[in-house]
matplotlib code that plots the C-alpha trace (Angstrom):
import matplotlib.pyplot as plt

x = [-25.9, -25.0, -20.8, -20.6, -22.2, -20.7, -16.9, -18.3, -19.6, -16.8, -14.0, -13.2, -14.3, -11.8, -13.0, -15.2, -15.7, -18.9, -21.4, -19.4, -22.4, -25.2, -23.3, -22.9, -26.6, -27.5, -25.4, -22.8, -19.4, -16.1, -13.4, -9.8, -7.1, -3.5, -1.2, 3.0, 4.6, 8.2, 7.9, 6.4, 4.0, 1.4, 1.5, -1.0, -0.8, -2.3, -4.9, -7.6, -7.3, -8.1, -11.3, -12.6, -12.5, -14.1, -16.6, -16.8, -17.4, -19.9, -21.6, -22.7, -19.9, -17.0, -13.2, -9.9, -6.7, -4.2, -0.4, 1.5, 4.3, 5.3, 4.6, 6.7, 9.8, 9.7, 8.1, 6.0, 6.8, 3.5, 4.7, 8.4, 11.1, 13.4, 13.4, 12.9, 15.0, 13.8, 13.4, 13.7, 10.4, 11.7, 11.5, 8.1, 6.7, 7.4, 6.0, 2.8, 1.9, 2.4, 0.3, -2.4, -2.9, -3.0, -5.6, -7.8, -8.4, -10.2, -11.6, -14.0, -11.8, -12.9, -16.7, -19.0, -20.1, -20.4, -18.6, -15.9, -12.7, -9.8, -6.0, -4.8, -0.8, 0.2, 3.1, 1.0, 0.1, 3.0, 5.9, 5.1, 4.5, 7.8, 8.4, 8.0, 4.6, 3.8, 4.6, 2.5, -0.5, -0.1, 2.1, 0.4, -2.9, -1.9, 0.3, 3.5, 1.6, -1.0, 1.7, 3.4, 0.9, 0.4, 1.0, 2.9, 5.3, 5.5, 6.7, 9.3, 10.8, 9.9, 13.2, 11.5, 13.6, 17.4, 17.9, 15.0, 12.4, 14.1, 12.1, 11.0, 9.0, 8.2, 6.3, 4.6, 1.3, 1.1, 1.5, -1.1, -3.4, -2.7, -3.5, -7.2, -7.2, -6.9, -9.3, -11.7, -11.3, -10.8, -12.5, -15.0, -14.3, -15.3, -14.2, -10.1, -9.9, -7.0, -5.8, -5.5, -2.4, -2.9, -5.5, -3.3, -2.7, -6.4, -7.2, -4.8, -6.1, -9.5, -8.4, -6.5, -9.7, -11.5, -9.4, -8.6, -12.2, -14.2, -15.8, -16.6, -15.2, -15.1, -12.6, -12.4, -10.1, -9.5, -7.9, -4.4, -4.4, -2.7, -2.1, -3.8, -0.8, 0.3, 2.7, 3.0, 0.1, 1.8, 5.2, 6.8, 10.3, 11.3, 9.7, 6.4, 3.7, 3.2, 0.8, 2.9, 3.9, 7.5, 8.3, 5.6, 4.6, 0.9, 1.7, 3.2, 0.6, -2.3, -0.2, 0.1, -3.7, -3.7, -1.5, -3.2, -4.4, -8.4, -8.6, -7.6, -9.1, -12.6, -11.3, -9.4, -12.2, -14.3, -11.8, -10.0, -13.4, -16.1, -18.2, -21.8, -22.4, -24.9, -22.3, -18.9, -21.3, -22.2, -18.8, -17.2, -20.5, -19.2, -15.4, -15.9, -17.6, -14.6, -11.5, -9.3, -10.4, -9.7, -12.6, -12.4, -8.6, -9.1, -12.2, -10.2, -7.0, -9.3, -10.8, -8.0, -5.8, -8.8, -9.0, -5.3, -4.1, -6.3, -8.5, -5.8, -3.7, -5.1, -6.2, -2.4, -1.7, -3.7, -2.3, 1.2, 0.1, -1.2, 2.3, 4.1, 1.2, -1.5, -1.1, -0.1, 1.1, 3.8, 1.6, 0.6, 4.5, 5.5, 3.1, 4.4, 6.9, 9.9, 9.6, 6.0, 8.6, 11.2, 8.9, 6.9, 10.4, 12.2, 13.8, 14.5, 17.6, 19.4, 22.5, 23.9, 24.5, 26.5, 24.8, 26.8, 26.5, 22.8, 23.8, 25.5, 22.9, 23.9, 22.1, 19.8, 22.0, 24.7, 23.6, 21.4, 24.3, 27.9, 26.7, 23.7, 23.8, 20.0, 20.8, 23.6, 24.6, 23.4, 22.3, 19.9, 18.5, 17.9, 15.9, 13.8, 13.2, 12.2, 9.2, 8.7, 9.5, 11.4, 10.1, 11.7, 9.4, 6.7, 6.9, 8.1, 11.8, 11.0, 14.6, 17.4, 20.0, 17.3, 19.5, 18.4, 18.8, 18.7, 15.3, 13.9, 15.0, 11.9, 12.7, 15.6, 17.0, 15.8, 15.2, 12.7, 13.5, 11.4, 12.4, 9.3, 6.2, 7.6, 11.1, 12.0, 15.6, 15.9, 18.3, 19.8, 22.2, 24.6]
y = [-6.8, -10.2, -10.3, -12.3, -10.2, -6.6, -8.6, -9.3, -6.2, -4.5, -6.7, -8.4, -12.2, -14.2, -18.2, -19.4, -23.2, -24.4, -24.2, -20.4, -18.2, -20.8, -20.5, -17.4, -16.3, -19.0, -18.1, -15.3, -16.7, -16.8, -15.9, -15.1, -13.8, -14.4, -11.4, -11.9, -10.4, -9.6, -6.1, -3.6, -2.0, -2.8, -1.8, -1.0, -4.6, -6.1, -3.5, -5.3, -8.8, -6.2, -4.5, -7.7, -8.4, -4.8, -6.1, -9.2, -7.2, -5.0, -7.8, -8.9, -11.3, -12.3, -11.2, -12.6, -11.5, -13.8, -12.5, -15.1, -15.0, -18.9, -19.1, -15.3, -17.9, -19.2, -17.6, -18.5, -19.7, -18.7, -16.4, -16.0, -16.9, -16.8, -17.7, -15.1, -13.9, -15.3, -13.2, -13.8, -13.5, -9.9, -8.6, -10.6, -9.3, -5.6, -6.4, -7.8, -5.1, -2.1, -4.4, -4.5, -1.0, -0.3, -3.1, -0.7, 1.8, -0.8, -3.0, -2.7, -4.8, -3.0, -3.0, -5.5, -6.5, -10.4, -9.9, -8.1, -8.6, -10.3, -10.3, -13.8, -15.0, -18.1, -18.0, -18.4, -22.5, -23.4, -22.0, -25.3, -27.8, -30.2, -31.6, -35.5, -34.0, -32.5, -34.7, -37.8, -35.5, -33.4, -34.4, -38.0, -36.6, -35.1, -36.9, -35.6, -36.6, -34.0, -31.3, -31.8, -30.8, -27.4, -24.7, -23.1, -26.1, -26.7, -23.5, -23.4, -26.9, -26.0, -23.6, -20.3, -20.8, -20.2, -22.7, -24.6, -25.1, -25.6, -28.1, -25.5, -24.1, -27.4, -27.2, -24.3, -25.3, -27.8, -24.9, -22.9, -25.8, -26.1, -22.5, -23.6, -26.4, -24.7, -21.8, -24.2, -26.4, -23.0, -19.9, -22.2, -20.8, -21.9, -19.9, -18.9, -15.9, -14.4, -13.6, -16.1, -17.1, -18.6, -21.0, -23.9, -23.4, -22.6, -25.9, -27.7, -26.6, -27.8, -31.0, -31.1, -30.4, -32.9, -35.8, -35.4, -34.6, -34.3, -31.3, -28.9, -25.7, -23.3, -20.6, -17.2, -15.3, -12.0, -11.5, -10.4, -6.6, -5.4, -2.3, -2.1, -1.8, -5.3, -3.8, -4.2, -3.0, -0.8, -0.5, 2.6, 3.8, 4.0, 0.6, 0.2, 2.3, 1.6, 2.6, 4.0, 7.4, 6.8, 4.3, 6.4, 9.8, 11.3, 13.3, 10.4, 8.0, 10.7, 11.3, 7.6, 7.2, 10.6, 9.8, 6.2, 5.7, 5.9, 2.4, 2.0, 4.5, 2.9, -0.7, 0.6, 2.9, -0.1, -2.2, 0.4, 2.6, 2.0, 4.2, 3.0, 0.9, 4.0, 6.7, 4.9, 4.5, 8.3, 9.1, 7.0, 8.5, 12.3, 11.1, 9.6, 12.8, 14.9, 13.0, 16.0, 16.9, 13.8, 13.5, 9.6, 10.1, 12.7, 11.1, 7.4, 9.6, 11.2, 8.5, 6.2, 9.0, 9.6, 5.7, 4.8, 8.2, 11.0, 13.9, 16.4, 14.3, 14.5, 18.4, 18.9, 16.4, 18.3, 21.7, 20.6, 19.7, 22.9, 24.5, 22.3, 22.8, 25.3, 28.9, 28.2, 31.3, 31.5, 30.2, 27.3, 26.5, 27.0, 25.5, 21.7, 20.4, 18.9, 15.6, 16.5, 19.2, 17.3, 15.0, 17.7, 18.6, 15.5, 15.2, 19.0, 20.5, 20.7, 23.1, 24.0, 27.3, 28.9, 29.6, 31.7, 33.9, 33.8, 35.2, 37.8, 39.0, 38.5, 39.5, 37.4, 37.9, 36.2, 33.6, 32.2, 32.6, 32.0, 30.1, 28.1, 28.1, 28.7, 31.2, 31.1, 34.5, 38.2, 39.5, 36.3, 36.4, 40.3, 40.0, 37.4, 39.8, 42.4, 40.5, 39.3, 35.7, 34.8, 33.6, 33.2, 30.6, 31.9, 35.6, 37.6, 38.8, 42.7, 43.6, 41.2, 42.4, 41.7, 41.1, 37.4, 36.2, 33.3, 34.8, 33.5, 30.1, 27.3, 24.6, 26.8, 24.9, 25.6, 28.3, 27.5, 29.3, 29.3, 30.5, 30.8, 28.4, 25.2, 25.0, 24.9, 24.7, 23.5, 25.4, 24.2, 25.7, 24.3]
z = [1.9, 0.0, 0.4, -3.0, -5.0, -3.3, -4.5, -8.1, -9.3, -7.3, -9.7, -6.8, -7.0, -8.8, -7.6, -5.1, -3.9, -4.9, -1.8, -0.7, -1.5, 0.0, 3.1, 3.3, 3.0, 5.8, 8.7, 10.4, 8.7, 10.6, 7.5, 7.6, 5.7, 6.0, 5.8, 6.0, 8.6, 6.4, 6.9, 9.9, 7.3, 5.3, 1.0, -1.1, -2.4, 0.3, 0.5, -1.6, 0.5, 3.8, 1.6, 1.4, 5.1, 5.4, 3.6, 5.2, 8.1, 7.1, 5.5, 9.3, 9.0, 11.8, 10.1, 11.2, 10.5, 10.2, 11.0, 9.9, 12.6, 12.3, 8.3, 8.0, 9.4, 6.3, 3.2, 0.9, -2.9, -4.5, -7.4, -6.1, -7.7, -4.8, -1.1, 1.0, 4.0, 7.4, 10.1, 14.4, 16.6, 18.0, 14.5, 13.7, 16.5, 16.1, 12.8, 14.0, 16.6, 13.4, 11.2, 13.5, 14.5, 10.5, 10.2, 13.0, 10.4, 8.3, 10.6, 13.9, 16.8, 19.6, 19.5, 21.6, 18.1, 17.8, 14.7, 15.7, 13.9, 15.9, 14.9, 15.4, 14.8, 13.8, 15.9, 19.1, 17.9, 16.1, 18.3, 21.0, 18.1, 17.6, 14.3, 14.8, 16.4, 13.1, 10.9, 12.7, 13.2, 9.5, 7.7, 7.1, 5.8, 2.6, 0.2, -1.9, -4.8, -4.2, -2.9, -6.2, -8.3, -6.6, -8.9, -6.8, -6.3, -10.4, -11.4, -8.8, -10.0, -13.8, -13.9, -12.6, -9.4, -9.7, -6.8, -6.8, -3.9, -0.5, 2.0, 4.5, 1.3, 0.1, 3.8, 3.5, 2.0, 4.8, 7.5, 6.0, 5.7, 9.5, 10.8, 8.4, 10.3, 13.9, 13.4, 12.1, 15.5, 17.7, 15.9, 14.0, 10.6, 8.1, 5.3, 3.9, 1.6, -0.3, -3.3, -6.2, -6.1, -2.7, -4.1, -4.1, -0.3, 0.4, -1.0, 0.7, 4.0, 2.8, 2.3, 5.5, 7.4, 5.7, 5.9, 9.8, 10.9, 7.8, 8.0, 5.1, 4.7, 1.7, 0.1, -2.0, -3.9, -5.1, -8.5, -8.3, -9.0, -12.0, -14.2, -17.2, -19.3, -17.5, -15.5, -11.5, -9.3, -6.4, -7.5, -8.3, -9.1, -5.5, -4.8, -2.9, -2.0, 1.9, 4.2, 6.9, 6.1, 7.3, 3.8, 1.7, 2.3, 2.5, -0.3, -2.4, -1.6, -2.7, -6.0, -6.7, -6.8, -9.0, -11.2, -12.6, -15.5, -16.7, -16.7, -14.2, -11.7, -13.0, -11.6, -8.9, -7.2, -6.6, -5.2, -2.8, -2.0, -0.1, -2.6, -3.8, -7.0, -8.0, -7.1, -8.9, -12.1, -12.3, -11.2, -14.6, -16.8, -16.1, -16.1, -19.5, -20.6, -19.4, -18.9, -18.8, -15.2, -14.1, -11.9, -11.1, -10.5, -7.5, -5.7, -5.5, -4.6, -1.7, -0.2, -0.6, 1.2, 4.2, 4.4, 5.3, 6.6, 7.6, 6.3, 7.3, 5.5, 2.5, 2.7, 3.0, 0.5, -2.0, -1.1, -1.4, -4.9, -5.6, -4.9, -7.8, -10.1, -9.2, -7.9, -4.7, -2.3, 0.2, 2.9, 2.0, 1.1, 4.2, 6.1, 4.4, 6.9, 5.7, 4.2, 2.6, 0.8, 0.3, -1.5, -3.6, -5.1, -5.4, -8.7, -9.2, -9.3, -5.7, -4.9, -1.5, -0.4, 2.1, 5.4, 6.8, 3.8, 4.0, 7.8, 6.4, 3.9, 0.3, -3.1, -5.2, -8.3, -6.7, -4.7, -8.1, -10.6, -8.0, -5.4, -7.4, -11.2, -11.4, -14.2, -16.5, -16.0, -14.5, -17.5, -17.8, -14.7, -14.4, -17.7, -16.3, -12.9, -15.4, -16.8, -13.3, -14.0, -10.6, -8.0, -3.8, -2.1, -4.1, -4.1, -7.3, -6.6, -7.3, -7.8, -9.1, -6.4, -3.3, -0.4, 0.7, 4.3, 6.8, 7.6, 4.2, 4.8, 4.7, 7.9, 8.6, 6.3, 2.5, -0.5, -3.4, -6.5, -9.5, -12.7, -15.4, -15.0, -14.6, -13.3, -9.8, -7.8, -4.4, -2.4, 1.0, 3.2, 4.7]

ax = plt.figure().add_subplot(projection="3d")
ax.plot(x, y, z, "-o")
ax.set_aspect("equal")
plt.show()
């Protein structure tokens, strides 16, 4: 397989230093990409910059991951307007040992392989190297003048920054040129990838490398991912979609990728897949033919869900679904455990109810009109039982007084009523 060309009909080659593909086709390449440490789980932004080291990989090439545990001290300026919190090396390296075990799902570290990937932290050279030691053996190689004219640098000192740029960000292009630097000298690579808004950096650590030692070394980046309306790729309202199903549930996570537009799920299933050129373009031929079923939508939902979770996940991820929107029965809801429910049902209506009254016993009619004001009064709601329009955790109520119990409680903890097609009520007792 030819790694350049797999990124470019994929969408995922933005720029590439001249020389990049000629060296690729001669040799195994040693590449890496740097990911920050600021939090103890990987989002789904970062997800394209680890395809392309799967990629890499299964391109007969050697990956590195780069956890940026001296460089996440600091933060980097490219495309922030702020400076970021810095964290202490307990947190960073909590952080490092969760990112790496979500990095095994994509990437082959264990294999005898003589590519195998290898997590590497930045922390581990520059935690020993003193300042005056830096600055005589780094610092001196690469001039403000070029620094300046970084784009990163600009926009910060253009007004995009409220405070400006600080010093230790000022530094950061010269600490990244460093770590491209050391793996060249150490791990013999050859190659820094990324997205592009890390150009400026990448280049920088080019130029390091050949003004200490002259040697030649190359870069890549991926476009920055965006929504086709120009909004924000992987936000939501609730902030980002992670991988860890702690920040982001499996049932979330598969609904993001659902939920995106046409558009988009013909860009995004060739940047977040690992589906053939031959099967994505008869997958977008009978999704452009029938758009309604959403075709491309569930197979990117799928595979991104089986990828970075499991395929348990994802079977429960789509049976949850069914239960909001499908005919789901009884079983299936109370097979979801609690935050997977919690989730399916987030945004409807939520009233507590007396537990010990559930203990007791207490009729339908008045635990949905006294206790929760599902119905606006008896009369309403025994209509609606009539026509057989309520629902208890997905069984028709067959009478409107049914005497309800703790028995019928979902976790020992909740009561799903539904009144009609669409509109569900959350019950919890307390």
């Amino acid at each position: 397989m030819n790694f350049v060309e797999e990124l470019r009909w994929r969408g995922m080659l933005h720029t590439m230093m001249p020389g990049t593909e000629e060296l690729l086709s001669k040799e195994q390449v040693t590449a890496y990409v740097g990911i920050d440490p600021t939090a103890d789980s990987l989002h789904i932004g970062h997800l394209c910059g680890v395809m392309m080291l799967r990629h890499f990989q299964r391109c007969g090439h050697k990956p590195l991951a780069l956890v940026g545990g001296a460089t996440g001290m600091i933060g980097d300026p490219s495309g922030k307007s702020q400076e970021r919190n810095l964290l202490d090396e307990e947190t960073l390296r909590h952080n490092v040992a969760c990112i790496k075990a979500q990095l095994a799902k994509f990437l082959d570290f264990e294999s005898e392989a003589d590519n195998k990937a290898e997590l590497v932290n930045n922390y581990d050279w520059m935690k020993d190297f003193t300042f005056l030691d830096f600055a005589r053996e780094v610092g001196k190689h690469i001039t403000v003048n070029y620094m300046m004219a970084k784009d990163s640098v600009q926009k910060r000192l253009n007004g995009e920054a409220r405070d400006g740029l600080s010093f230790t960000e000022f530094t950061y292009q010269l600490l990244q040129g460093y770590d491209f630097l050391y793996l060249y000298e150490h791990k013999n690579c050859k190659l820094q990838m990324g997205g592009s808004d890390q150009w400026g950096n990448i280049t920088t650590g080019a130029e390091l490398i050949r003004r200490t030692n002259g040697g030649e070394v190359f870069a890549l980046t991926c476009p920055l991912i965006t929504k086709a309306d120009g909004g924000k790729f992987g936000k939501t309202e609730s902030g980002n979609v992670w991988l860890d199903p702690r920040y982001t549930s499996p049932y979330k996570f598969y609904q993001f990728w659902l939920n995106v537009s046409d558009a988009d799920a013909e860009r995004y299933i060739k940047i977040f897949t690992m589906i053939s050129k031959e099967e994505i373009e008869a997958l977008i031929a009978e999704h452009r033919e029938a758009p309604h079923l959403r075709i491309l939508q569930k197979r990117l939902a799928k595979e991104v869900t089986i990828l970075v979770h499991s395929e348990a996940d994802y079977n429960a991820a789509v049976e949850a679904s069914g239960i909001l929107f499908g005919n789901a029965t009884s079983e299936a809801l109370k097979r979801l455990d609690e935050p997977t429910l919690l989730a399916v049902f987030e945004g409807v209506p939520q009233y507590e109810v007396s537990r010990e009254a559930l203990n007791a016993g207490v009729k339908a009619v008045d635990l949905f009109t006294e206790q929760a004001a599902v119905f606006a009064s008896k009369g309403e709601m025994r209509k609606l039982v009539q026509g057989g329009g309520v629902s208890l955790n997905k069984e028709k109520l067959t009478a409107f007084d049914q005497t309800v119990t703790a028995a019928d409680l979902l976790d020992d903890k909740y009561l799903l009523v539904q009144r009609g097609k669409k509109n569900y009520y959350l019950l919890i007792a307390k």
